[in-house]
C-alpha positions, 0 to 999 in steps of 0.5 A: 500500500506505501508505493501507490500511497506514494504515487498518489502524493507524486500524482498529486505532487505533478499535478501542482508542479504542472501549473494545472486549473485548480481543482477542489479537492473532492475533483481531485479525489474523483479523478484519483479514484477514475484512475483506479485508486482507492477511497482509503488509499486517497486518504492515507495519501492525504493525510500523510501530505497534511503531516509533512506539512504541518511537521515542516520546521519554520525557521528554515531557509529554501534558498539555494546554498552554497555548494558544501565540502564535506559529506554526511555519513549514514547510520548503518539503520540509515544504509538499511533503509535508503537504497544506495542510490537514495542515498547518492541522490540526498548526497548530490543535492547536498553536494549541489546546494539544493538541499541545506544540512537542516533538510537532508536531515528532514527527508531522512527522518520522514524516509525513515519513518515510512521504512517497511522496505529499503526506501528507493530513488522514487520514493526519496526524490518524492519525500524530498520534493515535498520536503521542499516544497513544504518548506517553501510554503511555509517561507511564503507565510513569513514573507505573507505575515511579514507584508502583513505587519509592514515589517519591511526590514525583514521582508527584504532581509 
């Protein structure tokens, strides 16, 4: 049940990425059952995402950093349970920039919450992409309450 409640999240995950008409949610849920998935499936998926969500820290930044030196070391609990090339794809955008030290913690902390089999690239590149793009929201909050209040110094900080 973990891979197609992952394939509903990257469905859903694709569907914002492709800049799509808004749909509610009962339409989305509609179109997510015509293709052959379950009502509990559906839900497992989302709730899962609302997690992720709610679980993003908020003092983090999702700006591209600067490219790092060093490399992270995995437990032998996480070379279990990230696939080799899971684990060479979180150290390449580690390596890259894209992900900061707080992040790549992140994803693999929720990887390995989700550990029934060895995690795979598919599955790591989803938790990531939505590692992101949880953070990212909460980034465009603190800019929103930011303009809000006014509060000019730290919007443009």
């Amino acid at each position: 049940m973990r891979e197609r409640v992952l394939a509903i999240v990257s469905f859903i995950a694709q569907y914002f990425l492709d800049d799509r008409d808004m749909l509610t949610e009962s339409d989305l849920v509609e179109e997510l059952l015509s293709v052959g998935f379950e009502a509990e499936e559906i839900d497992a998926a989302f709730c899962w995402m609302e997690s992720q969500a709610l679980c993003a820290p908020t003092g983090s930044e999702t700006s591209l950093s600067t490219p790092v030196l060093s490399h992270r070391v995995f437990s032998t609990e996480e070379s279990r349970a990230l696939s080799s090339e899971a684990r060479g794809f979180l150290i390449r955008l580690r390596t890259m920039g894209v992900l900061d030290d707080e992040s790549q913690e992140e994803v693999i902390e929720k990887a390995l919450h989700m550990v029934e089999d060895e995690i795979t690239l598919k599955e790591i590149k989803t938790i990531t992409v939505l590692t992101m793009f949880a953070n990212s929201q909460n980034e465009w909050r603190r800019e929103f309450d930011y303009l809000l209040e006014d509060d000019w110094q730290r919007l443009l900080n």
